[in-house]
C-alpha positions as CSV (number, residue, x, y, z in Angstrom):
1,X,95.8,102.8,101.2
2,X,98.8,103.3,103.5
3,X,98.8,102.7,107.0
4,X,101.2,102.4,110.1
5,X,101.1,100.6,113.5
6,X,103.1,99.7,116.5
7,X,102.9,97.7,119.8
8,X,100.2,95.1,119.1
9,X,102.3,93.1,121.8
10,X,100.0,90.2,120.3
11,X,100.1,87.4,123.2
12,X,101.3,89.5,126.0
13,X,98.9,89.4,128.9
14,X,101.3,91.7,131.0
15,X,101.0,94.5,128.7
16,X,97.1,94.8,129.4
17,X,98.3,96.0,132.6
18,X,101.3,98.0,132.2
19,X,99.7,100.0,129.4
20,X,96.0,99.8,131.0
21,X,94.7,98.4,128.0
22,X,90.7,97.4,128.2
23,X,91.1,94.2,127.9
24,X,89.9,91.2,130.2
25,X,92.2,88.7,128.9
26,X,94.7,88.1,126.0
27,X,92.0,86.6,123.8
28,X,90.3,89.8,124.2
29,X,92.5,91.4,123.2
30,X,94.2,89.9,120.7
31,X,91.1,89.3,118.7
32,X,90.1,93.2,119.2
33,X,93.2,94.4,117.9
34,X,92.8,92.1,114.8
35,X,89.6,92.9,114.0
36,X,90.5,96.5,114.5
37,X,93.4,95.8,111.8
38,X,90.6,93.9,109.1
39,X,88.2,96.4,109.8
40,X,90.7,99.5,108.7
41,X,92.7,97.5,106.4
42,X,91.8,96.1,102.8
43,X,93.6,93.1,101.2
44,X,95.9,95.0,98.8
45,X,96.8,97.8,101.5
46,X,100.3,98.3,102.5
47,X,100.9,98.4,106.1
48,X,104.1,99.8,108.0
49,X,104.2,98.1,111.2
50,X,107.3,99.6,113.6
51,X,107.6,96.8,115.5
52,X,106.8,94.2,119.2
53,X,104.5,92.6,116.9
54,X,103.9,89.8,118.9
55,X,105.1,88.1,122.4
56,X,104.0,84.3,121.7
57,X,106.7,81.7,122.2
58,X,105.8,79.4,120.1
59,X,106.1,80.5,116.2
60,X,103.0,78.7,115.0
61,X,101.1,80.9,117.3
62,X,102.8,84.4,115.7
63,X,102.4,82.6,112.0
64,X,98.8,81.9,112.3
65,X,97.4,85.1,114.5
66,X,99.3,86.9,111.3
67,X,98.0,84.8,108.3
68,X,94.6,86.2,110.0
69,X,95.5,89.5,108.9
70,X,94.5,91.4,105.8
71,X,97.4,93.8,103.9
72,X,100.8,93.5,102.6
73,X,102.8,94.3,105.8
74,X,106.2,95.4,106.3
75,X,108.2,95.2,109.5
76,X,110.4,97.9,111.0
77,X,112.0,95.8,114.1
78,X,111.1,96.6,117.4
79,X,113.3,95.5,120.5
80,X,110.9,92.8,121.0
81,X,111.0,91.0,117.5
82,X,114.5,89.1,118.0
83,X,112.5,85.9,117.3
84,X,109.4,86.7,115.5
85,X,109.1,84.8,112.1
86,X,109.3,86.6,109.1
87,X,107.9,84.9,106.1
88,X,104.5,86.9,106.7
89,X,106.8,90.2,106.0
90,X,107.3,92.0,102.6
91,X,110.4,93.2,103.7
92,X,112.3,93.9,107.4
93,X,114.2,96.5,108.2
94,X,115.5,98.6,111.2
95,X,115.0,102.5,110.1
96,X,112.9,102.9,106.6
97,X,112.6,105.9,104.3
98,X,110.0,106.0,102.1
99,X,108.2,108.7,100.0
100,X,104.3,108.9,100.1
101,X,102.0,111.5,98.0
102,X,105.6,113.3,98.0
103,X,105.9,113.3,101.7
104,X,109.0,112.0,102.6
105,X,108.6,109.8,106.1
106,X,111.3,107.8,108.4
107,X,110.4,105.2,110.0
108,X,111.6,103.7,113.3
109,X,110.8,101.7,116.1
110,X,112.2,104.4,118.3
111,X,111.2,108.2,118.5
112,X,114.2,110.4,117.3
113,X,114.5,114.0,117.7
114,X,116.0,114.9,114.4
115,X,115.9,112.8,111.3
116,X,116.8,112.7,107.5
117,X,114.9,116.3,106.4
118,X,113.7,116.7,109.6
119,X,114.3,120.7,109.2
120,X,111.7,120.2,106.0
121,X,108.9,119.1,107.3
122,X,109.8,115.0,106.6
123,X,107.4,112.9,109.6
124,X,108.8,110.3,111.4
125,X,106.9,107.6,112.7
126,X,108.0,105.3,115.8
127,X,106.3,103.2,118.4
128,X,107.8,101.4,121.5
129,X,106.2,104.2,124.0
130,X,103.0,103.4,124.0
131,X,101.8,106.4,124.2
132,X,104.1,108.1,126.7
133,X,106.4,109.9,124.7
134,X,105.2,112.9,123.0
135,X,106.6,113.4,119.3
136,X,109.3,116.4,118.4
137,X,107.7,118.5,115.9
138,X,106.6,116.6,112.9
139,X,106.8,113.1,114.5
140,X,104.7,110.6,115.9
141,X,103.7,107.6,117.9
142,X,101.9,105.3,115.6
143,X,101.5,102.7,118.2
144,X,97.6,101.2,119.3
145,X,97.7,102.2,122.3
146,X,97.7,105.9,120.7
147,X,95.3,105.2,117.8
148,X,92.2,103.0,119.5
149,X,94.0,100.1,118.9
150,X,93.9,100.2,115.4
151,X,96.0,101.1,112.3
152,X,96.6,104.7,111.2
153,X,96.1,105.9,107.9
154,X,98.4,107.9,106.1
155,X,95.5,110.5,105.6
156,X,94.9,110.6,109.4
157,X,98.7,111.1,109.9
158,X,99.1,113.9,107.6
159,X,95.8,115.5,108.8
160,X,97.4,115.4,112.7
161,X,101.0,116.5,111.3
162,X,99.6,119.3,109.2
163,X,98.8,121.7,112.5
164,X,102.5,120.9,113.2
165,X,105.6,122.4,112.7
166,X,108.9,121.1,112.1
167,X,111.1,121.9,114.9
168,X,114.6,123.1,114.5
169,X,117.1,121.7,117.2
170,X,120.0,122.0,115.5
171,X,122.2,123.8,113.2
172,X,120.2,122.6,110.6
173,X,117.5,125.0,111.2
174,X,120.1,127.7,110.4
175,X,120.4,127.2,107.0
């Protein structure tokens, strides 16, 4: 299975209250959020996470809230993950393309309004709104506070983006 995320903000108690999350504390939530994760996500699934994976300060506490979670995950950098440590990561990257079931998808921490075959129906995938931010035709905000806290599936995504269409903004819609 393939799946996508954003904004866990793992150790951030100010974010319960800027985003009006339902949480009581940051125990709460953190342990919701990774339950939500191992209930959704099997051992050998891939997982795109698009970054502000976690706001601890020390290290140990990122490493060990992470070795708690099930998935081979791969890290598109948010604007909060300057410090975050990376050895739990398949790979790290700023802006990913990759090809699903034939579906070509760009991923980014950040919503864009065009992208690479955009104009064709490509998705992109971002975070860092929390839910504030609509998407531009065929993208999305993958982010928990979006998705009840949980992972998307890629199913679920292509479900939601299938009663979309692309949206021309540019020239490219001209050819």
């Amino acid at each position: 299975m393939l799946w996508f995320t954003a904004d866990n903000h793992w150790g951030h108690a100010n974010i319960i209250k800027y985003c009006k999350r339902p949480f009581a504390s940051v125990y709460e939530m953190d342990e919701a959020l990774v339950a939500n994760w191992n209930t959704r996500v099997q051992p050998g699934d891939r997982v795109y996470h698009l970054g502000d994976v976690s706001f601890y300060r020390k290290p140990e506490e990122t490493r060990a809230l992470l070795s708690r979670l099930q998935g081979y995950i791969y890290l598109i950098r948010g604007n909060h993950d300057d410090k975050l440590p990376l050895e739990r990561f398949v790979s790290v990257h700023d802006l990913y393309e990759i090809r699903h079931q034939s579906q070509r998808i760009t991923l980014c921490h950040y919503a864009m309004r065009v992208w690479n075959r955009s104009h064709h129906g490509a998705f992109q995938l971002f975070g860092h709104s929390h839910g504030t931010l609509a998407g531009v035709g065929k993208s999305m905000d993958v982010g928990v506070d979006c998705n009840n806290y949980a992972p998307i599936s890629f199913d679920e995504v292509a479900e939601l983006m299938g009663k979309r269409q692309a949206e021309l903004v540019d020239h490219h819609g001209n050819q």
